[in-house]
C-alpha positions in Angstrom: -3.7 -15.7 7.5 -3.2 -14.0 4.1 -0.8 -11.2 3.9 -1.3 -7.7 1.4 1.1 -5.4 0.3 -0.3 -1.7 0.7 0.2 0.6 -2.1 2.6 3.4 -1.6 2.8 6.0 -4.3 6.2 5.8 -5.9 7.8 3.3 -3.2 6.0 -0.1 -3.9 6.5 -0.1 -7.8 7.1 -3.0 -9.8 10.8 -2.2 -9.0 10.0 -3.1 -4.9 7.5 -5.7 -5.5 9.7 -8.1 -7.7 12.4 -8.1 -5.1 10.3 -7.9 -2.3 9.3 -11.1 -3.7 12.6 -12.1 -3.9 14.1 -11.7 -0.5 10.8 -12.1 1.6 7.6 -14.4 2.3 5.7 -14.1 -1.1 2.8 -12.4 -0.7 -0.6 -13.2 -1.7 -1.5 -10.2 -3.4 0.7 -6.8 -4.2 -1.2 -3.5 -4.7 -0.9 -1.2 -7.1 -0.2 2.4 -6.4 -2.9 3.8 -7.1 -3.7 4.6 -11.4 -5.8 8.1 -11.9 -8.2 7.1 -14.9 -8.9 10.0 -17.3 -11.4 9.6 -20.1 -10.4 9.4 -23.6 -6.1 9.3 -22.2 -4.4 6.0 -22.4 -2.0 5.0 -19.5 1.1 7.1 -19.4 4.7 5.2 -19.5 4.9 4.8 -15.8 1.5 3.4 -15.6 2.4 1.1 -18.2 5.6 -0.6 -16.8 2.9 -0.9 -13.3 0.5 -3.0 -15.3 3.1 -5.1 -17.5 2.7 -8.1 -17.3 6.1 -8.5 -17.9 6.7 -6.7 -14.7 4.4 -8.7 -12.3 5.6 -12.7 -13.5 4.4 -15.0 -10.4 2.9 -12.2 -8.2 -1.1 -11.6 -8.0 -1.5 -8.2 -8.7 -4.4 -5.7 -8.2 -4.4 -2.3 -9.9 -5.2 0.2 -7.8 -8.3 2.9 -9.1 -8.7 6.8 -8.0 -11.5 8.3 -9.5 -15.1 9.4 -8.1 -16.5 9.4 -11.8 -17.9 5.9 -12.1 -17.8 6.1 -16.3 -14.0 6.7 -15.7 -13.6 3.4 -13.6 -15.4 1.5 -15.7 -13.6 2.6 -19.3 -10.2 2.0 -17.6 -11.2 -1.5 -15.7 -11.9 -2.6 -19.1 -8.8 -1.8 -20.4 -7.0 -3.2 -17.7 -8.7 -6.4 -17.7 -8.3 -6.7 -20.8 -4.7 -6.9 -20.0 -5.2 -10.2 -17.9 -5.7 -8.7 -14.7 -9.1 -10.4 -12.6 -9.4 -8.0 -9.9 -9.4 -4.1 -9.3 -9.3 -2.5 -6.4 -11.1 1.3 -5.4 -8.9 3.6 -3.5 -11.2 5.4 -0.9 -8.6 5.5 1.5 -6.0 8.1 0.1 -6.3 11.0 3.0 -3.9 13.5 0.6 -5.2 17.4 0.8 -5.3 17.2 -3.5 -6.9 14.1 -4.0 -9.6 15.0 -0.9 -10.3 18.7 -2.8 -11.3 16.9 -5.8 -13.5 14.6 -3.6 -11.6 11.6 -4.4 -10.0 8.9 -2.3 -11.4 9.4 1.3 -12.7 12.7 0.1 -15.6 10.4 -1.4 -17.1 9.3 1.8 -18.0 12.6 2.0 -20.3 11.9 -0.4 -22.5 8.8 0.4 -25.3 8.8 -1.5 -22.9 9.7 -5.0 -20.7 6.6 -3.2 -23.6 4.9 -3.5 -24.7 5.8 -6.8 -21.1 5.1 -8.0 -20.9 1.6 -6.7 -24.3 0.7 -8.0 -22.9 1.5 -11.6 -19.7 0.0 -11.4 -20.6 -3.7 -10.1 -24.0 -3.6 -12.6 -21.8 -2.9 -15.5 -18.4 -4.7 -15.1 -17.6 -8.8 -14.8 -14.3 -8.5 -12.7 -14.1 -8.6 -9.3 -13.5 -5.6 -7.4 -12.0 -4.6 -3.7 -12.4 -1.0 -1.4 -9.9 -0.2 0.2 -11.5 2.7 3.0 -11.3 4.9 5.6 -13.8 5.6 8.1 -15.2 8.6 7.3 -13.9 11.7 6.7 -14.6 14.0 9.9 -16.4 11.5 12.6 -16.3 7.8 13.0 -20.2 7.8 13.0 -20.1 8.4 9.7 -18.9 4.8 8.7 -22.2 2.8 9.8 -23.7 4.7 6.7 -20.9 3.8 4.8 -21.2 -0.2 6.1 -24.5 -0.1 5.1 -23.9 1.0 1.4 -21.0 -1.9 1.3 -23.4 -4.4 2.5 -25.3 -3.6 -0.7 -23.2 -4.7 -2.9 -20.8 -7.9 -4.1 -17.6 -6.0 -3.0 -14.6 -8.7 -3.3 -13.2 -7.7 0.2 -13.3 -4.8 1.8 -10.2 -3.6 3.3 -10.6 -1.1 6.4 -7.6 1.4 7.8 -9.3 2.5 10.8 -8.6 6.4 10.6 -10.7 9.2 9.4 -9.4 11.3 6.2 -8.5 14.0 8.8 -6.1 11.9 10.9 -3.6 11.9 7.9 -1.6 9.0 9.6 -1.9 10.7 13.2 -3.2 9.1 16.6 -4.1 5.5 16.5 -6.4 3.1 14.5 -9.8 3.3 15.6 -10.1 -0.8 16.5 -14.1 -0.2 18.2 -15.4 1.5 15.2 -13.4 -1.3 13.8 -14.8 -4.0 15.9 -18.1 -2.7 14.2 -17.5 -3.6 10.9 -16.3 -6.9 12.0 -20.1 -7.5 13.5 -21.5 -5.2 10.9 -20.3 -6.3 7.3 -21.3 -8.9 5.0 -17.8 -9.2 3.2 -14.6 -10.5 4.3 -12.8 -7.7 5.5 -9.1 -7.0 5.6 -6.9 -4.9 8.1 -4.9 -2.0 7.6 -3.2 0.1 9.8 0.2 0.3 12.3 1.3 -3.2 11.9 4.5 -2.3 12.6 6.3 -5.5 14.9 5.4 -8.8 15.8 4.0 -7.7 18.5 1.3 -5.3 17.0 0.5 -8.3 14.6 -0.2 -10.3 17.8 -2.3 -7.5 19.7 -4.0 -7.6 16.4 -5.0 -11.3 16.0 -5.8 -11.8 19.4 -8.3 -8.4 19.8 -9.7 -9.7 16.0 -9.1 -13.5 15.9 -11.6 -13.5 12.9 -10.2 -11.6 10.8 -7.7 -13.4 8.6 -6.5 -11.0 6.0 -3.8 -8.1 6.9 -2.2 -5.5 4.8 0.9 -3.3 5.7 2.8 -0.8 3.9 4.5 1.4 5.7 5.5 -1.6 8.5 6.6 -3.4 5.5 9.0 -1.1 4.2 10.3 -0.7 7.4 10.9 -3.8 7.9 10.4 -6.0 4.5 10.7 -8.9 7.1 7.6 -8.3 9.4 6.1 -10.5 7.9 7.9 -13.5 7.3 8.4 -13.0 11.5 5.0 -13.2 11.8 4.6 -16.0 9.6 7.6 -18.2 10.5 9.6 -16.7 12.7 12.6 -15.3 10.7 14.3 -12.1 11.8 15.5 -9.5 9.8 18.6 -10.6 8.7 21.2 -7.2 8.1 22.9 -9.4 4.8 20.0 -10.2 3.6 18.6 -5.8 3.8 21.8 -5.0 2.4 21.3 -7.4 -1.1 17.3 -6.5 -0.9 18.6 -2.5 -0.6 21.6 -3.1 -3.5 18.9 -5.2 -5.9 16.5 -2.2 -5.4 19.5 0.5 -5.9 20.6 -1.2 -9.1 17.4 -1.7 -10.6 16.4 1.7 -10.4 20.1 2.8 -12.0 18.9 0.8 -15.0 15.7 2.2 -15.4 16.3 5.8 -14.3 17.3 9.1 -16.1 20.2 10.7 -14.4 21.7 10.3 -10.8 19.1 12.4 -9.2 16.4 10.2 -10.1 17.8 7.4 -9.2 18.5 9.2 -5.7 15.0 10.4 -4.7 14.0 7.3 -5.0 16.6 5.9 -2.6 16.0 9.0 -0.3 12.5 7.8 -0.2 13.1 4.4 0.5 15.5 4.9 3.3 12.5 7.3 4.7 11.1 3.7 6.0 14.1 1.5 6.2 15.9 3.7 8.4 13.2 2.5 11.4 15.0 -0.9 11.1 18.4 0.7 12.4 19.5 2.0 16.0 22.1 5.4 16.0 21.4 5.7 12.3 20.4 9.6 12.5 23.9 10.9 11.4 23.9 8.4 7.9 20.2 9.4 7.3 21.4 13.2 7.4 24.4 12.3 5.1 21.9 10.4 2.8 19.9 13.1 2.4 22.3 15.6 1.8 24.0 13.1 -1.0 23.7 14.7 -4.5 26.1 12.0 -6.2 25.9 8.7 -6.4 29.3 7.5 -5.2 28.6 9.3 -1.9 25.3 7.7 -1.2 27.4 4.2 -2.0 29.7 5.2 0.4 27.3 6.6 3.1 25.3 3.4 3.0 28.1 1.2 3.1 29.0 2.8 6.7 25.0 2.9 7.9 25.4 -1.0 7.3 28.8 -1.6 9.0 28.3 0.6 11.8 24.4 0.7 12.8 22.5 -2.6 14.8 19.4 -3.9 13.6 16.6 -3.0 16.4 16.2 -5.4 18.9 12.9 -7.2 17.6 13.7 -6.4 14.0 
């Protein structure tokens, strides 16, 4: 089984990845969240520190594209393979209300045949390998065996399916028939994404789609940044072990970061998803939140750790 990192704009930055790396099973590739190429702009400074190379020493990385405009891909692919990178990955997956408007991320599969017409021009005209990362469809499952058949024509890398429409958001669960189609359907290797949560999901999983052996998690993950060295060896979530990932994350972003407040939405955010990990931890999360300095998130997070179990199965 090979194991993928999901992107997750502004949680899974370089920052996360490297200590991710760290702390938990290495991972056989880390994604990118996802890079908005704009013609004749060059990569702003957080985009930049993403795609360091610098930044990614011993992890296989793939950037992460957002566009619909197939000139735009192309131009910035370029650039970042130019940068030592081997594979790209498109983003028609994102589900957000902006990026949909502008008929982007799963907003393009509203739009088959200029999909179509957009896939055709990227894989004629670049020598790099290249991933999807989809939904669905956007409104009905039906739409996807149009969709399956416009993948089929081309040499997509892997295709990587979360099993929602763009209109589930994250709501009601993973379509696993329509699903189950693309497994009969496709010509690629395909990869799974979607509410991989516990061992025990991972294990309803393999056993429903024992021929499938790729499976990417983000949200689970940052949950829990040991799902999935449970699922691979057996190793719990240690609490020591959260506590130096949390502090290595914490610190790192102190370095980096202009001024408390930045450093403490990105905490905020994080403990979003690693508060799942912890039983009675309600009353810390609401102290966390409220924090506006960061000597009483330090203190705050100390007690969360002292005073809050792990989940039984974490």
């Amino acid at each position: 089984m090979k194991y993928y990192l999901a992107p997750l704009e502004s949680v899974t930055t370089y920052v996360f990845r490297n200590i991710y790396h760290k702390y938990f099973l290495p991972l056989d590739k880390y994604f990118t969240p996802f890079i908005v190429p704009h013609p004749n702009k060059r990569f702003n400074t957080r985009e930049k520190k993403e795609l360091s190379r610098e930044h990614n020493q011993g992890l296989y990385v793939v950037p992460q594209l957002l566009t619909n405009r197939a000139e735009d891909f192309i131009t910035t692919a370029k650039e970042i393979a130019s940068m030592g990178y081997s594979e790209m990955n498109l983003n028609l997956g994102c589900p957000s209300g902006t990026v949909v408007a502008k008929g982007k991320g799963s907003g393009f599969l509203a739009y088959p045949d200029e999909l179509d017409r957009f896939l055709d021009e990227i894989y004629n005209k670049l020598d790099v390998k290249i991933s999807v990362k989809t939904r669905i469809g956007k409104n009905s499952p039906d739409e996807f065996f149009h969709l399956l058949e416009i993948y089929n024509k081309y040499p997509i890398e892997e295709l990587i399916i979360h099993p929602r429409l763009q209109t589930d958001f994250y709501k009601n669960k993973p379509n696993w028939e329509i699903f189950q189609e693309a497994v009969n359907i496709s010509k690629h290797s395909l990869c799974y994404n979607g509410d991989i949560y516990t061992f025990e999901d991972f294990q309803q999983f393999k056993n429903t789609f024992p021929t499938v052996k790729k499976v990417m998690c983000g949200r689970g993950v940052v949950a829990n940044p040991a799902l999935f060295s449970t699922i691979e060896t057996g190793r719990k979530l240690d609490k020591n072990v959260l506590k130096n990932f949390h502090d290595d994350i914490y610190i790192a972003y102190q370095a980096i970061s202009s001024g408390e407040r930045n450093v403490l939405f990105k905490m905020k955010e994080l403990w979003s998803y690693l508060s799942q990990s912890f039983d009675d931890v309600e009353k810390y999360i609401k102290k966390i939140k409220k924090a506006e300095k960061l000597f009483i998130y330090e203190k705050v997070v100390e007690e969360l750790f002292v005073n809050c179990p792990l989940k039984k199965g974490f």
